[in-house]
C-alpha positions in Angstrom: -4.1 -34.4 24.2 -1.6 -32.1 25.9 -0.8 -29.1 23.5 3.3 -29.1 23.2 3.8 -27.0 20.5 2.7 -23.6 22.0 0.8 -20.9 20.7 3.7 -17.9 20.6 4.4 -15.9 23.7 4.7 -18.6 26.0 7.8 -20.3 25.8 9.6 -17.2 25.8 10.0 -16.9 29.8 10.4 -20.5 30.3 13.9 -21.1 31.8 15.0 -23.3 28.8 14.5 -21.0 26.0 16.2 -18.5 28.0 19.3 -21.0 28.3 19.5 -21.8 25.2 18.9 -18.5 23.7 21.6 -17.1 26.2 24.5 -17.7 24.5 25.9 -18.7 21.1 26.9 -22.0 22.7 23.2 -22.5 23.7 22.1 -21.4 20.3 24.7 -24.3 18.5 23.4 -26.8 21.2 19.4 -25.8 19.9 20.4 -26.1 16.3 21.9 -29.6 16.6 19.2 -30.8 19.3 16.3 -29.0 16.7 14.9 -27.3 19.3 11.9 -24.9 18.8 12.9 -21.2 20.8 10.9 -18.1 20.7 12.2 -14.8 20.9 10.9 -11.4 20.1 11.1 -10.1 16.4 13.2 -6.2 16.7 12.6 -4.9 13.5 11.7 -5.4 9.6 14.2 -4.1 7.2 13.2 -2.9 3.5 13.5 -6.7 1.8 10.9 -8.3 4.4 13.5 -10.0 6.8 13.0 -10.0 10.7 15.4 -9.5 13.2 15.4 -11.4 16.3 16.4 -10.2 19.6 18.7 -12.9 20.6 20.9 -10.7 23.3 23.9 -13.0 22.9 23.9 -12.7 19.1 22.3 -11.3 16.0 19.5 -13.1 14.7 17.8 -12.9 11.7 14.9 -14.3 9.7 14.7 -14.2 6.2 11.4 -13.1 4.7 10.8 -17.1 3.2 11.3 -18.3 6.8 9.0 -16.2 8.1 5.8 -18.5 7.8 4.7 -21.8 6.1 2.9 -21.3 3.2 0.6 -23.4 1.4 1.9 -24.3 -2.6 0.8 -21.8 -4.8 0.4 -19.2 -1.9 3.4 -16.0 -1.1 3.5 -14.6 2.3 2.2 -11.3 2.9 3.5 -8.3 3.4 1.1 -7.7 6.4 2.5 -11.6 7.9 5.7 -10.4 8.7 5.7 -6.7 9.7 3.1 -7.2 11.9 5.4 -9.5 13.8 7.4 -6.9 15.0 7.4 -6.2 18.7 6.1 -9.4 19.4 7.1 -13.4 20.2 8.0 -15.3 17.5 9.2 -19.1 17.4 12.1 -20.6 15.4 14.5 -23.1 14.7 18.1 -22.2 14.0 19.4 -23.3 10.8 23.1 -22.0 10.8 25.4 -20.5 12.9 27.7 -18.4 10.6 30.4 -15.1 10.5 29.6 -11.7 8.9 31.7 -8.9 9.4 33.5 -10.8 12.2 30.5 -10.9 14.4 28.7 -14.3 15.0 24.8 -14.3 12.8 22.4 -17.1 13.6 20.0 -17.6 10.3 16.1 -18.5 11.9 13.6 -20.3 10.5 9.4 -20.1 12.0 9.0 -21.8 8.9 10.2 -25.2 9.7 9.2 -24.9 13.0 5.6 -24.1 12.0 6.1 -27.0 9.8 7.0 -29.4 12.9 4.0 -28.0 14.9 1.5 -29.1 12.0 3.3 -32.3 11.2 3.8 -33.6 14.9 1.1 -31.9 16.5 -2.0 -30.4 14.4 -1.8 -33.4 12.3 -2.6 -35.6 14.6 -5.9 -33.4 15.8 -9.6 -34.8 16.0 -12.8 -33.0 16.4 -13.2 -32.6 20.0 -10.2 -32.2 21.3 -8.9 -29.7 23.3 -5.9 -27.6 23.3 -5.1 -23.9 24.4 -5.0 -20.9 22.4 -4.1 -17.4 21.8 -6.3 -14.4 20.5 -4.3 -12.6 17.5 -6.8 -10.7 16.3 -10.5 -9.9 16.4 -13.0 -9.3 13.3 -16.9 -8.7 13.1 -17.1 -12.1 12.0 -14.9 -13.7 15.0 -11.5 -14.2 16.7 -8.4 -15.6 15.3 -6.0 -17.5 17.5 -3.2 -19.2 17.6 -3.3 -22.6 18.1 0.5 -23.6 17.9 3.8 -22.0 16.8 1.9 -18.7 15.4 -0.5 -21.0 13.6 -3.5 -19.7 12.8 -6.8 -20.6 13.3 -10.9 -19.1 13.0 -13.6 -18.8 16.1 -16.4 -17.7 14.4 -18.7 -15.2 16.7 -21.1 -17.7 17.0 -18.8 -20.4 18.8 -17.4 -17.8 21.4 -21.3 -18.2 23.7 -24.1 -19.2 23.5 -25.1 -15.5 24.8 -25.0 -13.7 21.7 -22.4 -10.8 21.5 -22.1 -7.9 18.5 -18.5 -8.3 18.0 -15.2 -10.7 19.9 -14.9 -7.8 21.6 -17.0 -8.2 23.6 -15.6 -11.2 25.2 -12.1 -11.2 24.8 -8.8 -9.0 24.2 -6.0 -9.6 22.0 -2.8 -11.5 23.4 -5.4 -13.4 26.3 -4.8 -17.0 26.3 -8.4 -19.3 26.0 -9.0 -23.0 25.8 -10.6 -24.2 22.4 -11.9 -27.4 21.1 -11.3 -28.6 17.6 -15.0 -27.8 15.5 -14.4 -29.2 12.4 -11.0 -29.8 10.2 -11.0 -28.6 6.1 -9.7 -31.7 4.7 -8.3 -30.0 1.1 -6.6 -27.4 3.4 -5.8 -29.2 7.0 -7.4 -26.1 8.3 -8.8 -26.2 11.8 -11.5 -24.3 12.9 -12.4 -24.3 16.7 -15.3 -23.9 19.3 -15.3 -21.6 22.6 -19.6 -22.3 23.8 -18.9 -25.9 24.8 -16.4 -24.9 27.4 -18.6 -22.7 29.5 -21.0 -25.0 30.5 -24.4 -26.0 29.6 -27.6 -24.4 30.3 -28.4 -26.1 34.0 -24.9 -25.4 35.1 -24.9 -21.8 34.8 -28.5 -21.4 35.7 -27.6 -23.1 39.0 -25.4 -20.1 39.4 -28.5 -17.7 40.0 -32.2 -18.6 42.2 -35.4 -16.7 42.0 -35.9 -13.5 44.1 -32.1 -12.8 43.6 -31.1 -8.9 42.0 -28.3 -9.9 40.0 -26.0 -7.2 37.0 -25.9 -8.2 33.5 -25.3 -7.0 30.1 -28.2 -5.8 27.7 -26.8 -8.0 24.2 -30.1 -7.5 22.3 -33.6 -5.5 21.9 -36.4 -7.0 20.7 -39.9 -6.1 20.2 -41.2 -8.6 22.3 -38.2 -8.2 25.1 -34.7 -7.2 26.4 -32.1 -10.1 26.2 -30.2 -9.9 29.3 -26.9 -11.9 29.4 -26.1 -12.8 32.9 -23.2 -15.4 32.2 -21.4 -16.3 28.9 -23.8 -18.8 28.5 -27.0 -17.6 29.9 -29.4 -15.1 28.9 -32.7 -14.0 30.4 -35.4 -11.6 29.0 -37.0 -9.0 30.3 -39.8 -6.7 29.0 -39.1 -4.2 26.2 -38.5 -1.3 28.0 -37.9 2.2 26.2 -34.7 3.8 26.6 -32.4 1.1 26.8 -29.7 0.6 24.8 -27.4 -2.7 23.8 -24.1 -2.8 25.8 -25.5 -1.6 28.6 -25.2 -2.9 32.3 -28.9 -3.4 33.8 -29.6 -4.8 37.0 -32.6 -7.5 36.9 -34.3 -9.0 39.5 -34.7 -12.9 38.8 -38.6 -13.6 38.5 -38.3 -17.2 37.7 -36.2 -19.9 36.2 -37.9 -22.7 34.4 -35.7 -25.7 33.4 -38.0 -27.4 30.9 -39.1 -24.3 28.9 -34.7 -23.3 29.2 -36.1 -19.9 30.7 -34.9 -17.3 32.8 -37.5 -14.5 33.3 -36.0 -10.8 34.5 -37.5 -7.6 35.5 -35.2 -5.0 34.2 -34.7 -2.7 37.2 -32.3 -0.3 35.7 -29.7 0.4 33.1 -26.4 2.6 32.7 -24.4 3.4 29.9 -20.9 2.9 32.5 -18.2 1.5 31.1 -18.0 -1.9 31.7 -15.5 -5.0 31.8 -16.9 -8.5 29.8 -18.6 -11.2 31.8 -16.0 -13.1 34.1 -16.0 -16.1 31.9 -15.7 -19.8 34.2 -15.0 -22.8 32.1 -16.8 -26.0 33.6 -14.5 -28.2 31.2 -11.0 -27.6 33.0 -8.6 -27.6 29.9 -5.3 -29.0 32.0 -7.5 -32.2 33.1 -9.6 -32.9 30.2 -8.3 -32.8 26.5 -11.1 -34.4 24.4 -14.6 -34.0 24.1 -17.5 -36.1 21.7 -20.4 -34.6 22.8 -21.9 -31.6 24.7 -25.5 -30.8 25.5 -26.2 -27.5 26.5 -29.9 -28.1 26.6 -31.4 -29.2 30.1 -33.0 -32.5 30.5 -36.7 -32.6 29.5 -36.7 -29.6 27.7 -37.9 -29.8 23.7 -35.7 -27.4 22.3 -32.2 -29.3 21.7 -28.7 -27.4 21.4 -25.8 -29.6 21.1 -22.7 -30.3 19.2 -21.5 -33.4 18.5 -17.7 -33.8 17.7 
């Protein structure tokens, strides 16, 4: 399913919005068409209500409009001031006079509402749709999924390779493809997947062949090894070497890489604390071609240890 309800910062430069958004005209044409535009928030006054760049004329969005809300929930404090500086969609909802000067009264409320209704709604397990990260936590990344919606990668979806914290992967405001984990039927929360994207175990390993001296990133120290990520979704280990530290770059020499045991055996030549940039992440799943998934195997063929997910 192709995602049209955007996550926010992407409609912003697109020809279109900038029409529409150009002139009050445009603005009068996009409330009676109910267009969804984007436009970034200027400020927060003292009651909670944002105001919209517009350029043409002054927008503004009353603290109610700000976000859907749930019944019995009240939208925080935090859910609107931290909007500022930043893309935000909206419908208009009137086009009025105040002081003489033309004000356009926004809503990200109903268009958050359309987003779920036309578009999240309509969501399975498996499919896939594109996403932006918001914020990252110890326990995982949120994105947004559509029109400043929000949804949860837990730490354990981002890789297979294990990471100490989203960090580690991504950066806030970088736009990922996601596939739809599981849906919370009393909330219509989604919660998504990042692992099955990057390919199983046989396609990465094919990346790498014995006798090769290849970089990675120590992600874990074990008594009985060093786990040595050398994609997103491959790890190797190496002998427990003293010294070493987690977050490291190491370089390894590739001893051997056995399919049915899902093994890749290092000898950890060397390691630095430098500074280093994440993994370069390649999806095997492209996003623009395929938009559902049922079922991914990550574990080779023949091997007895079986990691899968099933949509």
């Amino acid at each position: 399913m192709q995602n049209q309800y955007l996550p926010e910062g992407l409609l912003m430069g697109t020809a279109q919005n900038r029409e529409y958004i150009s002139s009050q005209a445009g603005l009068e044409r996009a409330m009676q068409q109910g267009k969804i535009l984007e436009a970034p928030a200027a400020m927060c006054d003292s009651e909670l209500n944002l105001y919209i760049d517009l350029g043409s004329i002054r927008g503004i969005m009353p603290r109610e409009e700000v976000a859907f809300c749930r019944p019995g929930e009240e939208i925080k404090q935090i859910a609107v001031i931290t909007r500022v500086g930043k893309p935000v969609c909206f419908k208009v909802v009137s086009i009025s006079e105040e002081h003489g000067a033309p004000v356009a009264i926004l809503s990200r409320r109903l268009a958050q509402i359309e987003c779920k209704n036309a578009f999240l709604n309509d969501l399975i397990c498996g499919d896939i749709i594109r996403a932006k990260i918001t914020h990252l936590e110890n326990f995982g990344a949120f994105v947004d999924i559509g029109c400043g919606i929000v949804s949860l990668l837990t730490v354990d979806c981002i890789s297979v390779s294990r990471i100490s914290h989203p960090s580690d992967r991504f950066s806030v405001g970088e736009y990922i493809p996601v596939v739809i984990r599981s849906i919370e039927p009393e909330t219509d929360r989604l919660f998504v997947s990042h692992r099955e994207l990057l390919g199983t175990w046989a396609e990465n390993a094919a990346e790498f062949a014995p006798m090769q001296t290849v970089s990675g990133i120590v992600r874990s120290i074990e008594d009985y090894g060093i786990f040595i990520e050398l994609a997103p979704n491959l790890a190797g280990l190496a002998e427990y070497k003293s010294g070493v530290h987690v977050g490291e770059v190491a370089s390894v020499y590739i001893k051997s890489i056995i399919p049915a045991r899902m093994k890749v055996k290092l000898v950890l030549i060397d390691s630095s604390a430098a500074v280093c940039s994440p993994i370069k992440r390649k999806y095997y799943i492209n996003a623009d071609e395929v938009h559902h998934i049922d079922h991914w195997l990550y574990s080779p063929p023949g091997c007895s240890k079986v990691i899968e997910t099933v949509f």
